[in-house]
Residue frames relative to the residue before (quaternion, step in Angstrom):
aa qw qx qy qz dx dy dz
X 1.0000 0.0000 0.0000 0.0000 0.00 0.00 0.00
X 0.2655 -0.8305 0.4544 0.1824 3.83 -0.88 0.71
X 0.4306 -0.6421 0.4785 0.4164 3.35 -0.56 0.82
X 0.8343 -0.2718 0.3631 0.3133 3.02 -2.17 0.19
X 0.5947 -0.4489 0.4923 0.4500 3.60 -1.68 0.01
X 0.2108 -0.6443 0.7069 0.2018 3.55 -0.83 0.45
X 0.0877 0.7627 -0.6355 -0.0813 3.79 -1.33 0.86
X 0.0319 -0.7844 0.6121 0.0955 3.36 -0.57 0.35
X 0.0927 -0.8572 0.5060 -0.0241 3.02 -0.89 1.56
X 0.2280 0.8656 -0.3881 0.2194 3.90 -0.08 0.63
X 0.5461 -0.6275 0.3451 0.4347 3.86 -0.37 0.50
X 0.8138 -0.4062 0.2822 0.3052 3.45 -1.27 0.49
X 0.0452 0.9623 0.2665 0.0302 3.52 -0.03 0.52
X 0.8798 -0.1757 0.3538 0.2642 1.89 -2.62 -1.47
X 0.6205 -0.5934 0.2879 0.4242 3.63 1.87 -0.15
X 0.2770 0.8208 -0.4279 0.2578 3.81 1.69 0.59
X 0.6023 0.6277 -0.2491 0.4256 3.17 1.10 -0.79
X 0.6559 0.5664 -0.1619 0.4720 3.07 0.79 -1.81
X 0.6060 0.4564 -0.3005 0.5781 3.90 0.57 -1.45
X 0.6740 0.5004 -0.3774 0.3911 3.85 0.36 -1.23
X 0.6903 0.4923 -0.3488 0.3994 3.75 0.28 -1.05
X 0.5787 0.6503 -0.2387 0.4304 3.51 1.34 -1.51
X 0.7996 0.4013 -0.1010 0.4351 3.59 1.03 -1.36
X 0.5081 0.5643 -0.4246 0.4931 3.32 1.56 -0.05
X 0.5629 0.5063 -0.3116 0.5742 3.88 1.38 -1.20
X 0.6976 0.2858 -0.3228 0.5723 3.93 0.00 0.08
X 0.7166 0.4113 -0.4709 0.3093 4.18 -0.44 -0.01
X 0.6432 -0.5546 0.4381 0.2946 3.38 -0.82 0.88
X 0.8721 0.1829 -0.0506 0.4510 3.35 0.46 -0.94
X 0.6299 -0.4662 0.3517 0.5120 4.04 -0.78 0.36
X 0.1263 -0.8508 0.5051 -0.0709 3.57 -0.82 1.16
X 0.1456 -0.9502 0.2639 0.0790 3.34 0.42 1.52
X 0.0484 -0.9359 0.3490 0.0056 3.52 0.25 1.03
X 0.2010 -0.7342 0.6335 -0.1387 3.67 -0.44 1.95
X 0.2169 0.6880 -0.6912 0.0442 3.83 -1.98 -0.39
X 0.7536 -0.2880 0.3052 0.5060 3.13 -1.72 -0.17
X 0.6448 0.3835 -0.5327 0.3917 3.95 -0.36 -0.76
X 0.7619 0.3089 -0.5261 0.2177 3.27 0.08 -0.48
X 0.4840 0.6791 -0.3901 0.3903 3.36 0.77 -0.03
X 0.7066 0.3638 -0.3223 0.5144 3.30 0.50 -1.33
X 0.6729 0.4998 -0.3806 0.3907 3.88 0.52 -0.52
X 0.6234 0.5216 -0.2103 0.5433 3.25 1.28 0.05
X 0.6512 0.4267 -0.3026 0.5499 3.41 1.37 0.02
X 0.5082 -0.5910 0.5498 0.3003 3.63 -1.04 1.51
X 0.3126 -0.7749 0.5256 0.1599 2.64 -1.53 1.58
X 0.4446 0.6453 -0.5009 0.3674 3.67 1.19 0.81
X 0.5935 0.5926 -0.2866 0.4631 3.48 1.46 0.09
X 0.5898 0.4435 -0.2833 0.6125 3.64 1.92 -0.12
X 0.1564 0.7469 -0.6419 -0.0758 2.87 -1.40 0.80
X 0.4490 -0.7635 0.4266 0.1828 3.02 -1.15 1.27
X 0.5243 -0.6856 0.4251 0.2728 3.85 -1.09 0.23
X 0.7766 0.1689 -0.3608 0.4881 2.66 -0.62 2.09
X 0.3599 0.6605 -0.5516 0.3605 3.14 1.41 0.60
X 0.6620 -0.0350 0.0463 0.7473 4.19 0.05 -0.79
X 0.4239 -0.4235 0.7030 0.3831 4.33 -0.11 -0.33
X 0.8096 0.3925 -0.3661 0.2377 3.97 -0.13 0.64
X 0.4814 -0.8277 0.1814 0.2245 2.66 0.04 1.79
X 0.6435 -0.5400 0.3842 0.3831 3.56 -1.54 -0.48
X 0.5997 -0.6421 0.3072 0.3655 3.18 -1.08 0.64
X 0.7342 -0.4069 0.2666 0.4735 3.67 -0.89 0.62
X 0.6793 0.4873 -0.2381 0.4944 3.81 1.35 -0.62
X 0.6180 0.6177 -0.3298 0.3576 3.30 0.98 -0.54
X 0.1711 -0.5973 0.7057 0.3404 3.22 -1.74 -0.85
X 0.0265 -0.6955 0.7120 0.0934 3.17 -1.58 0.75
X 0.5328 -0.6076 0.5435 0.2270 3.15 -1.69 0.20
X 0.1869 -0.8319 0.5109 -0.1097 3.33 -0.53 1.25
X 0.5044 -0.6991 0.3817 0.3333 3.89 -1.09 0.25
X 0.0875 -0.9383 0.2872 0.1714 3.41 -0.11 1.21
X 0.8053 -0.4264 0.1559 0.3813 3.69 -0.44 0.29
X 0.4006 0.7455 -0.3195 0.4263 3.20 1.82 -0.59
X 0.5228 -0.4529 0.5176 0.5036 4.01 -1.40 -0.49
X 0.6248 -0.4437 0.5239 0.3719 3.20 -1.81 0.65
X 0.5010 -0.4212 -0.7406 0.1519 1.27 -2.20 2.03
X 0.0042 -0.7166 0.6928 0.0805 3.60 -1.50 0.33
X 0.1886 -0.8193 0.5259 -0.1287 3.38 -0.81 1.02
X 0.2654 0.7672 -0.5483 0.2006 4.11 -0.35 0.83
X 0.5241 -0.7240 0.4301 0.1272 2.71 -1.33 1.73
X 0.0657 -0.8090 0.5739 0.1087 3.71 0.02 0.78
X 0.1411 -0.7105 0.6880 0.0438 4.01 -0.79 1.48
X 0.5163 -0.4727 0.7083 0.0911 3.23 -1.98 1.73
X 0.8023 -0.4141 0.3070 0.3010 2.92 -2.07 1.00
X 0.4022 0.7079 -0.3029 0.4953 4.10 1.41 -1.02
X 0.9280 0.0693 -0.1480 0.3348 3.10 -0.94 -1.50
X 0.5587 0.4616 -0.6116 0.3175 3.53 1.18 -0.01
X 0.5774 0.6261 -0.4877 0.1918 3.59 0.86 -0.93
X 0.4489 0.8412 -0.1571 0.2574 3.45 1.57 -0.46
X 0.6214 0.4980 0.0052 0.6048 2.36 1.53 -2.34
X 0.4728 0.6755 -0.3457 0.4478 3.96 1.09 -0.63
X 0.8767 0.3422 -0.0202 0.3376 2.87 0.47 -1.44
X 0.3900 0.6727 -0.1818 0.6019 3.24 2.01 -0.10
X 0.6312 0.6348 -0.0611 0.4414 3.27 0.74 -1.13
X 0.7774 0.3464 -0.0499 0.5226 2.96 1.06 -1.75
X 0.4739 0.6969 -0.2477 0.4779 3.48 1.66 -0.56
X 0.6172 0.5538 -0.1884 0.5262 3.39 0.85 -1.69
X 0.8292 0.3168 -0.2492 0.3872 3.42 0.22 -1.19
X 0.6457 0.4952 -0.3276 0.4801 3.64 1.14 -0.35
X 0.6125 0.4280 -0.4403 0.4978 3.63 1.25 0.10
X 0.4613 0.5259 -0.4167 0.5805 3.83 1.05 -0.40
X 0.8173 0.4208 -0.2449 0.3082 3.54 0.07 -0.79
X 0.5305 0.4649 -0.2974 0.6434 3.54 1.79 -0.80
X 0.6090 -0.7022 0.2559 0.2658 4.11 0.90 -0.13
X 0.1028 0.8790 -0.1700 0.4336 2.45 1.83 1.12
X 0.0546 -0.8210 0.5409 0.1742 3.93 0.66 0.65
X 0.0254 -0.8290 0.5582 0.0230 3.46 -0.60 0.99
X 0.0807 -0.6870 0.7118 0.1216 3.90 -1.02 0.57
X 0.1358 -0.7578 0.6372 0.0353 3.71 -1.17 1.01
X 0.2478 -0.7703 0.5757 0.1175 3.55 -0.53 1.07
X 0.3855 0.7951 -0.4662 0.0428 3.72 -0.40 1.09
X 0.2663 -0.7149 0.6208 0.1806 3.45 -1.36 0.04
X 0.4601 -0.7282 0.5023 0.0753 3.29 -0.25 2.10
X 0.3109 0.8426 -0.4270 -0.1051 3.72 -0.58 0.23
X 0.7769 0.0934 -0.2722 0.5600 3.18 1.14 0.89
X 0.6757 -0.4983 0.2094 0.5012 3.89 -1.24 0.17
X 0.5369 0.7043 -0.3579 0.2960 3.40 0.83 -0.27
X 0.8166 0.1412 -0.1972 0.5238 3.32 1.11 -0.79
X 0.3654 0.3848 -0.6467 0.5479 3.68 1.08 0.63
X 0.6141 0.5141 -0.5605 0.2110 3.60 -0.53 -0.07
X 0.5598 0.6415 -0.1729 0.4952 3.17 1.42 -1.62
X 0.6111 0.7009 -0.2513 0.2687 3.49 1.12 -1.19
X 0.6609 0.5831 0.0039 0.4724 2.53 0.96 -2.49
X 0.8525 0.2789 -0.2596 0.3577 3.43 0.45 -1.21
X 0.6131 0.5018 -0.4131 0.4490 3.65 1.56 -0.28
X 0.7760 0.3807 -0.1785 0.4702 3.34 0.39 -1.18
X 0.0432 0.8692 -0.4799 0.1109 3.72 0.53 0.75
X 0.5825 0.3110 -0.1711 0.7312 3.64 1.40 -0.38
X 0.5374 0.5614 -0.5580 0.2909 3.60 0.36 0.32
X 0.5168 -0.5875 0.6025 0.1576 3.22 -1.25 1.09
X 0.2127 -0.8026 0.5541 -0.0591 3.87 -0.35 1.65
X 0.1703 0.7004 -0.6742 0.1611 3.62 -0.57 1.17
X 0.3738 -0.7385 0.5587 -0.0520 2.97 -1.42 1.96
X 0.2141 -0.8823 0.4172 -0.0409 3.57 -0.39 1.66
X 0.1666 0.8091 -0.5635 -0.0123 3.43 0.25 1.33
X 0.1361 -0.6617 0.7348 0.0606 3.60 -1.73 0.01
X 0.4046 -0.7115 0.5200 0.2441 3.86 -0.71 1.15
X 0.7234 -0.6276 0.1781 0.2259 3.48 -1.08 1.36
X 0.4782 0.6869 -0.1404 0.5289 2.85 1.69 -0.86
X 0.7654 0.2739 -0.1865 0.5517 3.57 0.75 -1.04
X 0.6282 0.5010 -0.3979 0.4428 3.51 0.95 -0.25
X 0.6782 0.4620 -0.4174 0.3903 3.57 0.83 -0.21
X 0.5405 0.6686 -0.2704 0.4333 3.26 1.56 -1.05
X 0.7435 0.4101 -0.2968 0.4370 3.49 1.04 -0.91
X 0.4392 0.7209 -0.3583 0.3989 3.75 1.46 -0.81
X 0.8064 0.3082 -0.1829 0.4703 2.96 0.06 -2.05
X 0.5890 0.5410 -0.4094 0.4391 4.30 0.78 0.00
X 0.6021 0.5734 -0.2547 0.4938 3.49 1.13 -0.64
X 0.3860 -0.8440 0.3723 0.0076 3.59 0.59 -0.26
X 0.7608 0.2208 -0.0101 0.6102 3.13 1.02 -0.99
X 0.5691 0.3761 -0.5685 0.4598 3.67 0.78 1.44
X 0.5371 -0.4577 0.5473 0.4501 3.44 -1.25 -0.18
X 0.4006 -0.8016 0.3752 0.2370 3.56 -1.09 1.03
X 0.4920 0.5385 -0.3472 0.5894 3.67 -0.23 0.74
X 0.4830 0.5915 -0.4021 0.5051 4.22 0.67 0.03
X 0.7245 0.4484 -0.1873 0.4889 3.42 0.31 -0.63
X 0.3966 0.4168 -0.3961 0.7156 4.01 1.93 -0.49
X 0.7295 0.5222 -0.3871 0.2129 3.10 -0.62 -1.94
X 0.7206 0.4398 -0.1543 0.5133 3.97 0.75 -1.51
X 0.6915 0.4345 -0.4769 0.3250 3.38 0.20 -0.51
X 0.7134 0.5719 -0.2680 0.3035 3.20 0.75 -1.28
X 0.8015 0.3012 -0.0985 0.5071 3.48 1.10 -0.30
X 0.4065 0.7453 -0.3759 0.3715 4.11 1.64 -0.60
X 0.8542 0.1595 -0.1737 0.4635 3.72 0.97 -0.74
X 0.4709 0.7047 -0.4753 0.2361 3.36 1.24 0.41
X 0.8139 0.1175 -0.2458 0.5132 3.63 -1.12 1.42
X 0.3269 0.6979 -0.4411 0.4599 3.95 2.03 -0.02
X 0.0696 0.7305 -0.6783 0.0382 4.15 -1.03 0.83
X 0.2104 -0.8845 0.4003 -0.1146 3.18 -0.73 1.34
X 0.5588 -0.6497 0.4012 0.3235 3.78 -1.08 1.13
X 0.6637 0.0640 0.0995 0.7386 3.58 1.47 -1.71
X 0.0393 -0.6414 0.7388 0.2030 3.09 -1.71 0.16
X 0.1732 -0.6626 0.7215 0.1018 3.61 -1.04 0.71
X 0.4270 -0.6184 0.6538 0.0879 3.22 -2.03 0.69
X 0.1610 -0.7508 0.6136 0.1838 4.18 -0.50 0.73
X 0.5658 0.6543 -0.4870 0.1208 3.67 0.57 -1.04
X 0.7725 -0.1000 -0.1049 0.6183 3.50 1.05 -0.33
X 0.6283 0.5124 -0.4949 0.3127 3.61 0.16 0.28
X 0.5952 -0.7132 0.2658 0.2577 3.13 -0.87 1.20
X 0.5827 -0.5783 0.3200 0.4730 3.92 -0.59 0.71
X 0.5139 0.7316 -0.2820 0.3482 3.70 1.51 -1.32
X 0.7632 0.4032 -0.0820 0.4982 3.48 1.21 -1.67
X 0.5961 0.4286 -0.3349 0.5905 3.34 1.17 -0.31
X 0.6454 0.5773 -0.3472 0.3600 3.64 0.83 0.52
X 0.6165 0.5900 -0.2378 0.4640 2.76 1.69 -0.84
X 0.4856 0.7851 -0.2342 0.3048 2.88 1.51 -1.02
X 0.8649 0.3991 0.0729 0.2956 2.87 0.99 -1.89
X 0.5038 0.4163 -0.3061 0.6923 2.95 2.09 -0.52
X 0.4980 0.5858 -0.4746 0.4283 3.76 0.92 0.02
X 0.7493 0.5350 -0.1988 0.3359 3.17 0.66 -1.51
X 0.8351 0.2393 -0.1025 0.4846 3.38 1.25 -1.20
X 0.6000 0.1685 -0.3462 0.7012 3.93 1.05 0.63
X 0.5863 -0.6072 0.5238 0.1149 3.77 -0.04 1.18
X 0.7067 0.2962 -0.3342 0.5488 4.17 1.16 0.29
């Protein structure tokens, strides 16, 4: 029998990945693990436009990057009618591979009502795990990573858990990604 959708949801990062790799080495069974990057890395980057390239935005399909609500730098991905229909459909994927028995872990970062909605209504048996990391360490970990625009890590925090209700929440800022696995395969198969 396969457990539930696993989702972790939390600002850029915040260390989802890391916990994810950790939790694939602890589950009994093959533990398939997907999320937003892969999407966005899959979306043409002639369809993004960033702020302050010409000041003209993206097309109604696109995604552009916008100022987000977070301290300076702040950064949020804003997704056109397109890439949420994407994210829809993702969603619905995820839950039909959990459902064909599939163990699935989804790395994401919720950022507006559009795609918690999508969330909520695909992944309804998904197991919900809230991913924080203190602000301080999330910037510290951004600007060490290298390979995000800087200001993602503002942009998400400030908004990744707003109206977001959760099975577990786990803390990265110091607890290792290992222990925050146990946690979770604790939490959701009860061993």
């Amino acid at each position: 029998m396969s457990a539930p959708p696993i989702v972790l949801n939390g600002p850029s990062s915040s260390g989802k990945s890391t916990i994810i790799a950790a939790l694939q080495g602890l589950w009994p069974r093959p533990l398939f693990a997907t999320g937003l990057d892969v999407l966005i890395v899959g979306w043409p980057e002639s369809h993004v436009t960033l702020t302050g390239d010409d000041g003209t935005p993206a097309a109604e399909s696109g995604m552009r990057i916008v100022p987000g609500l977070g301290p300076a730098p702040s950064w949020i991905p804003e997704y056109g009618d397109e890439f949420h229909a994407i994210l829809e459909l993702a969603h619905q994927f995820w839950a039909a591979m959990s459902a064909a028995g599939i163990d699935v872990v989804i790395d994401h970062v919720i950022l507006d009502r559009t795609i918690r909605d999508q969330a909520r209504r695909s992944l309804v048996n998904a197991f919900w795990i809230g991913v924080n990391c203190e602000f301080d360490e999330l910037v510290r970990r951004e600007a060490a990573r290298g390979d995000r625009h800087v200001g993602f890590a503002s942009g998400t925090y400030a908004v990744v858990h707003d109206e977001m209700t959760y099975d577990l929440i786990v803390d990265t800022t110091i607890t290792p990604p290992d222990v925050l696995a146990r946690r979770i395969r604790e939490a959701v198969l009860g061993t």
